[in-house]
C-alpha positions as CSV (number, residue, x, y, z in Angstrom):
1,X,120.7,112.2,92.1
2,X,122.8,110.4,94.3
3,X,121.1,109.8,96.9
4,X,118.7,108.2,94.3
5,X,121.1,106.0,92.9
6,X,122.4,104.6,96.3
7,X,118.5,103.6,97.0
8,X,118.2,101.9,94.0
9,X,121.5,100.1,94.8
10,X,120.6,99.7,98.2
11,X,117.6,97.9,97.1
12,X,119.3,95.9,94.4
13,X,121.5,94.4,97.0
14,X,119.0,93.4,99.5
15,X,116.5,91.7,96.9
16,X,120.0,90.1,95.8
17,X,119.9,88.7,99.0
18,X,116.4,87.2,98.9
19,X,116.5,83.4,98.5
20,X,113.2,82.3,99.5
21,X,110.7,83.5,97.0
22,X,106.8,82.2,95.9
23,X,107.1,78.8,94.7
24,X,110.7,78.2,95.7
25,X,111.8,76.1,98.2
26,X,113.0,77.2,101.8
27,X,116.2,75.9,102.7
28,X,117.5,75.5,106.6
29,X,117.8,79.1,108.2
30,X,119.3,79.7,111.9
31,X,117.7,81.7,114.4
32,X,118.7,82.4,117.8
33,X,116.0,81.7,121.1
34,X,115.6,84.5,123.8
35,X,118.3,82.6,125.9
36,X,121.0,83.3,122.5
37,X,121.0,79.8,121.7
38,X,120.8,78.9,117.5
39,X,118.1,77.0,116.8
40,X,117.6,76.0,112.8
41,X,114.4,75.9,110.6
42,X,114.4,72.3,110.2
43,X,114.0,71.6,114.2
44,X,110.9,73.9,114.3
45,X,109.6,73.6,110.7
46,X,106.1,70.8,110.7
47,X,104.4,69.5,107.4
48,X,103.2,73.6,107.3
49,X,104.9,76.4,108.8
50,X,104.2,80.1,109.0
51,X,107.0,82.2,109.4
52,X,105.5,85.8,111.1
53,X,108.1,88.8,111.6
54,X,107.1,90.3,114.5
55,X,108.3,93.6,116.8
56,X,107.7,95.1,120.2
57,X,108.1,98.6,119.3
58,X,105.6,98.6,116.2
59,X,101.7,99.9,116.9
60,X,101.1,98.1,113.9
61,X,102.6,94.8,114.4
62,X,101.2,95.0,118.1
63,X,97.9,95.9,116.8
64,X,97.9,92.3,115.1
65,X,98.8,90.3,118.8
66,X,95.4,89.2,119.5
67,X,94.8,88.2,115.4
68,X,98.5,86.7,115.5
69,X,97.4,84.6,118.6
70,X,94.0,83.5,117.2
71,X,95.6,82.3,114.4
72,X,98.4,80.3,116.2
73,X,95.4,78.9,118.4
74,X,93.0,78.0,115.6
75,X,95.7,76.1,113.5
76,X,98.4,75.1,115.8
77,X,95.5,72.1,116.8
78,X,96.0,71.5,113.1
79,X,99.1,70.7,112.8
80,X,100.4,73.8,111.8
81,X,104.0,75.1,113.4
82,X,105.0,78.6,113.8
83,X,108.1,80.3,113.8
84,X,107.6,84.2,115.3
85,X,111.0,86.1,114.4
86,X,112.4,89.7,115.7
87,X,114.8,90.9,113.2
88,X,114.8,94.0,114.9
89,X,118.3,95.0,115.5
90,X,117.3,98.1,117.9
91,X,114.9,95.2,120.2
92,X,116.9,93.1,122.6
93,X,115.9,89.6,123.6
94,X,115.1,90.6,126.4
95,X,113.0,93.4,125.3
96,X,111.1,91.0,123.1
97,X,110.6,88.2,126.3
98,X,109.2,90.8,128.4
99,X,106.5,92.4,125.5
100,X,106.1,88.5,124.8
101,X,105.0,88.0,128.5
102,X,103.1,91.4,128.9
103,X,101.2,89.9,125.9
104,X,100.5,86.7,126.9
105,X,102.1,85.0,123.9
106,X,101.7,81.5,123.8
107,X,104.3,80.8,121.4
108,X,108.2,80.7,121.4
109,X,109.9,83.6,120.0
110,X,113.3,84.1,117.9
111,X,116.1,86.6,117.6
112,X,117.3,87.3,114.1
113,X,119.5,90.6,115.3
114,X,121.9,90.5,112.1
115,X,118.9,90.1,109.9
116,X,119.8,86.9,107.7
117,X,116.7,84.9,107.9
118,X,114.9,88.6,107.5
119,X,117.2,88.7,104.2
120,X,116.7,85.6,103.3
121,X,112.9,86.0,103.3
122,X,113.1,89.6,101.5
123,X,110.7,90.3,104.7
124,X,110.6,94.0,105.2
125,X,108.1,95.0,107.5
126,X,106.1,93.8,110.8
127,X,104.2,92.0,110.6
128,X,105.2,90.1,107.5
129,X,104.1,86.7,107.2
130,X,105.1,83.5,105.1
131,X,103.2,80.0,104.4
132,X,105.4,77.1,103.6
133,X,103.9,73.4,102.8
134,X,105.0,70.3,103.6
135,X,107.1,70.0,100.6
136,X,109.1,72.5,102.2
137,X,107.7,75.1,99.6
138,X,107.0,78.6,99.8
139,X,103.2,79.1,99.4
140,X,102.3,82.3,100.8
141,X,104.1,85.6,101.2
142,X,102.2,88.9,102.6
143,X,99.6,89.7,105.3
144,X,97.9,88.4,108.3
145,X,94.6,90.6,106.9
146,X,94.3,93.2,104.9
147,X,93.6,95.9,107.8
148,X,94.8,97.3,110.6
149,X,91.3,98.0,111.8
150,X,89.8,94.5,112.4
151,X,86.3,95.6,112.3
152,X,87.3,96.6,108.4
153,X,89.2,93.4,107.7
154,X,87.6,92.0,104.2
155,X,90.4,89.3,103.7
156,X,92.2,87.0,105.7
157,X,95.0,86.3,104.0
158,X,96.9,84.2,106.1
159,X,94.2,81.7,107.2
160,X,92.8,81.4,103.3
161,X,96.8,80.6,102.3
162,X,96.6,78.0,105.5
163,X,93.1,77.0,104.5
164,X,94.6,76.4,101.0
165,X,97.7,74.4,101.8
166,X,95.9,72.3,104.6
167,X,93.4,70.8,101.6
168,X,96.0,70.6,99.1
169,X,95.4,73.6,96.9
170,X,97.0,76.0,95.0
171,X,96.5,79.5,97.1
172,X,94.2,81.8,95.7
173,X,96.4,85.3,96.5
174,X,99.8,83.8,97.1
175,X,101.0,87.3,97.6
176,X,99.7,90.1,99.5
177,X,101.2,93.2,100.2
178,X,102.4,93.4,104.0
179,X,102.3,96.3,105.5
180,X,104.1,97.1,108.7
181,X,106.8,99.3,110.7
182,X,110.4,98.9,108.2
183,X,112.5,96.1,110.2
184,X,115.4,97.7,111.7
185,X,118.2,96.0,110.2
186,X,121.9,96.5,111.3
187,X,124.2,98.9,109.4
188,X,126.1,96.8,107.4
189,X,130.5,98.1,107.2
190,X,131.2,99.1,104.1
């Protein structure tokens, strides 16, 4: 019984701690680059951003590298920014520049090691991914696809919530469930 209750207060507290949710907008965050310098939302954000939590460590969010690529390729040309954060408080930054350059990323990548802008999000898992419009509004919150197996992918979440905000609609499944490897957040002192 206790240990039930202290997951359910576990749980309470972080989705206390979500601020960013569907239809809400996102305020300025702070992330740090490889090098440990902050860097805020607002001088990466463009008219649409997609926030991805990614990890080095994860078969499942590695499995997605070639998709998450793709995706920054296709729509980067459109306009689109992205914002690729390791909240992973067990992956260093220099454990996530050298996967990033074994992988032929060819996008920045971000610490979050205390896990604020992974709070902020409510983002739990890699990869977990987030669509937000011009307005600076929360569009999209879920997965890149809805399989792990690409050959058994039936939808793309992530391009038909870009698609969507791109023309200037309302996004058809604005949620998805991501699915992923938990983000490693730091103990917190109690």
């Amino acid at each position: 019984m206790k240990k039930l209750l202290l997951c359910v207060l576990a749980g309470a507290a972080l989705a206390g701690a979500q601020e960013f949710k569907l239809g809400s907008p996102v305020s300025d965050f702070e992330v740090t680059s490889l090098k440990g310098e902050p860097v805020k939302y607002s001088a990466l954000k463009g008219d649409t951003t997609v926030v991805i939590f990614v990890s080095t460590v994860c078969p499942i969010s590695n499995g997605y590298n070639d998709r998450m690529k793709a995706v920054y390729n296709d729509y980067r040309v459109k306009g689109v920014h992205f914002i690729f954060i390791n909240a992973n408080a067990t992956e260093s930054a220099a454990d996530v520049e050298a996967h990033a350059k074994a992988h032929g990323f060819p996008f920045a990548l971000y610490k979050d090691a205390a896990g604020a802008a992974a709070d902020l999000f409510g983002a739990q898992v890699t990869p977990e991914t987030f669509v937000i419009d011009r307005n600076g509004v929360l569009r999209y919150h879920g997965y890149v696809d809805d399989s792990v197996q690409e050959a058994r992918v039936h939808n793309q979440g992530l391009r038909q919530a870009l698609d969507a905000v791109l023309a200037g609609k309302d996004v058809p499944m604005a949620h998805t469930k991501a699915f992923g490897c938990t983000i490693k957040r730091r103990r917190r002192a109690s």
